[in-house]
C-alpha positions in Angstrom: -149.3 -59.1 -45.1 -148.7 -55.7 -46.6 -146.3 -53.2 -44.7 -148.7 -50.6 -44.6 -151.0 -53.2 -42.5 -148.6 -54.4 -40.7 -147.4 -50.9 -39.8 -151.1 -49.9 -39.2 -151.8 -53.5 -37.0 -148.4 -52.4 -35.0 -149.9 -48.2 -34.4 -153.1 -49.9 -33.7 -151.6 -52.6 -30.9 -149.7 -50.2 -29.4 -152.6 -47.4 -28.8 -154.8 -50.1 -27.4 -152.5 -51.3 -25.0 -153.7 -48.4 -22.1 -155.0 -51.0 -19.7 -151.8 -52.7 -19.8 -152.0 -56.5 -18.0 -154.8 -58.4 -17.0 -154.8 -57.0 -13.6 -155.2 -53.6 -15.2 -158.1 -54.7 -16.9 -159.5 -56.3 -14.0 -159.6 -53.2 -12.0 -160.3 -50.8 -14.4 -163.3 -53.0 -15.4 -164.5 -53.3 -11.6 -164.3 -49.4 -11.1 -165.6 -48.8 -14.2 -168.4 -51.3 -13.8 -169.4 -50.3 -10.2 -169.9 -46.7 -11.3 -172.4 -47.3 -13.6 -174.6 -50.2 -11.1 -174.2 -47.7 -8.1 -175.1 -44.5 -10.9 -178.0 -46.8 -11.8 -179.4 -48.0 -8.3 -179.6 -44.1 -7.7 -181.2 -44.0 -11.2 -183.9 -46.3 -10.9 -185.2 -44.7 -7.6 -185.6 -41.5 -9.5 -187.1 -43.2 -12.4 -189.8 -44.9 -9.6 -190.6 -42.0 -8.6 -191.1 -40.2 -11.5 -188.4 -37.2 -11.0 -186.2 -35.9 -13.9 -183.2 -37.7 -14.6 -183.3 -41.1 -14.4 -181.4 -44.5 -15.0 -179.9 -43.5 -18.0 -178.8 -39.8 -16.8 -177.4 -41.2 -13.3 -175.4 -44.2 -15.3 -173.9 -42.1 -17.7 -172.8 -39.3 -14.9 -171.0 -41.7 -12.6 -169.6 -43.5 -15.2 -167.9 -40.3 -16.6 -166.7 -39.3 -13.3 -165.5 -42.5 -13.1 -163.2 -42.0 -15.6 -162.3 -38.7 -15.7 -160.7 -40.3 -12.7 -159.0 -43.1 -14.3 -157.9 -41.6 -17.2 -155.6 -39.2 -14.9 -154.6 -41.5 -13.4 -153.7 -44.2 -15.9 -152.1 -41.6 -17.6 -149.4 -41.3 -14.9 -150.9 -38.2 -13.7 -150.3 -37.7 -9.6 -153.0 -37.5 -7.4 -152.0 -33.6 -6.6 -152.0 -33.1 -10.5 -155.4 -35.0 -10.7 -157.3 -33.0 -8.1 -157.4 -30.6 -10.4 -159.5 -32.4 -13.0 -161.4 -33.4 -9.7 -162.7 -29.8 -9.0 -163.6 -29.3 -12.8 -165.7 -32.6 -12.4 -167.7 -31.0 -9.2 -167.9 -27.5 -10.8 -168.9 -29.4 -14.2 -171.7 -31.5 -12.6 -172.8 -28.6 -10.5 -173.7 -27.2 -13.5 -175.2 -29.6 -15.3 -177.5 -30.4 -11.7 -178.1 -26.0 -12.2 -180.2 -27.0 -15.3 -182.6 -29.1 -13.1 -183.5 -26.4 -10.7 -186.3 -24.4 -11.8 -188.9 -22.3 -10.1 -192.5 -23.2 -10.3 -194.3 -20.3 -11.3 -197.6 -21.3 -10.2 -196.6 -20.9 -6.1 -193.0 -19.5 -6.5 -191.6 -23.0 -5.1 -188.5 -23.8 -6.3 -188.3 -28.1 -8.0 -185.5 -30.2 -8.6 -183.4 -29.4 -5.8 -183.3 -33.0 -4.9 -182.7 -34.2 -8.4 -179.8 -32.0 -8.6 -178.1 -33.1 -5.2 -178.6 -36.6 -6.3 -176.9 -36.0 -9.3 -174.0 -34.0 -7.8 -173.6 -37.1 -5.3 -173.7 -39.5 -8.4 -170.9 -37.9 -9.5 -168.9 -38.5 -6.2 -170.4 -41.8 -5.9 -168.3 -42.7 -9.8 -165.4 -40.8 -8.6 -165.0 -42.6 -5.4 -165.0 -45.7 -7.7 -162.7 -44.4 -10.1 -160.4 -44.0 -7.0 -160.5 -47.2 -5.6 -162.9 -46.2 -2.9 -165.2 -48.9 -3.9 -166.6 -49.5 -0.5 -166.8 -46.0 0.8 -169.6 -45.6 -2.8 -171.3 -48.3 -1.7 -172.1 -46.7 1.6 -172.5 -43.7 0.2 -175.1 -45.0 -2.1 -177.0 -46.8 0.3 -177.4 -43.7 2.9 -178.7 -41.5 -0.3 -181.3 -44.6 -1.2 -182.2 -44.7 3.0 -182.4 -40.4 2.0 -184.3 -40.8 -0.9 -186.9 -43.4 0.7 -187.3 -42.9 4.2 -187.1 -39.4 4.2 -190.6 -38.8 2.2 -192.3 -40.8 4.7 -190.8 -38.9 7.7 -191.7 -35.5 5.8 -195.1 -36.1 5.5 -195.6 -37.7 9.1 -193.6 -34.6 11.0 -192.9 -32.1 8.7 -196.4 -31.2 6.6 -198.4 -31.2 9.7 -196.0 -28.9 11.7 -195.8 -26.9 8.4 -200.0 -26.6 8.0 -200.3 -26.3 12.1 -201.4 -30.0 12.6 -199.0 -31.2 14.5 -197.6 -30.4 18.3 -195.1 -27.3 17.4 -196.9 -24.1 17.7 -193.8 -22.5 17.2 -195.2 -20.4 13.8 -191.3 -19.2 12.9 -190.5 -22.9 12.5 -193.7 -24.3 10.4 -193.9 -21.5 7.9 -193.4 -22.1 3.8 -191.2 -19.1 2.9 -191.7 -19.0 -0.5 -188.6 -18.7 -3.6 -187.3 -15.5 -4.3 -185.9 -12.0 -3.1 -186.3 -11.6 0.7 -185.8 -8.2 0.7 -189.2 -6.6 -0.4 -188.2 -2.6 -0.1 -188.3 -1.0 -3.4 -185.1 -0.6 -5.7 
């Protein structure tokens, strides 16, 4: 073989040598893995249900956190060091669930609170993985599908009646729609 390859096989070896033993890979592949199932559970309800950002959007998100994680940490980095790549991930994905929100100008209501949240806790769910906290994201994941699912149902049984004075609360400070915007209505 030529020097040149032989000196480019050896760069080329040694810069792909990050994950180290099998072990290395083994995790890695596992945290890696489990971020983007967990990101895509969450994912598929959304898609179900029709809401912005879907499988492809919750994958991708907590398979980044994921390794923004790893990355870190692979790279030596201390957990103390790390935390602060941590609170650009939750500032970072706070933003990118900002885009979401918007207000309906029909009725003033705000939308896409919830596909924000669920994005900001997709996040957390891939950097939990990229931690090690495997089982902690699983529970996490399966309280925000319980969230996601039962909650509707529970809205619509309690909630919308007590909201439209159906239901048994006749408290009227508790079943009013205050509606997005300024509270203060006074002029300047």
């Amino acid at each position: 073989m030529n020097p040149i390859w032989q000196e480019v096989w050896a760069v080329a070896r040694s810069e792909l040598t990050d994950l180290g033993d099998v072990r290395a890979v083994t995790q890695f592949c596992m945290r890696i893995g489990l971020a983007a199932l967990l990101g895509a559970i969450l994912g598929m309800e959304r898609e179900w249900r029709g809401k912005p950002a879907g499988l492809r959007t919750h994958m991708l998100v907590s398979l980044g956190a994921a390794l923004f994680v790893l990355a870190p940490m692979q790279a030596g980095m201390s957990l103390a060091d790390a935390s602060r790549v941590l609170q650009g991930l939750v500032a970072g994905i706070a933003f990118l669930g900002a885009g979401m929100i918007i207000k309906a100008h029909r009725d003033d209501h705000i939308v896409g609170l919830t596909s924000a949240a669920n994005i900001w806790l997709t996040a957390s769910i891939g950097m939990a993985c990229g931690l090690g906290r495997e089982a902690s994201a699983i529970v996490v994941t399966v309280l925000a599908l319980l969230i996601l699912a039962a909650l509707p149902k529970v809205e619509q049984r309690v909630i919308e009646p007590a909201r439209n004075g159906d239901g048994a609360d006749t408290d009227a400070d508790d079943a009013r729609v205050v509606p997005a915007g300024p509270t203060d209505s006074r002029p300047g």
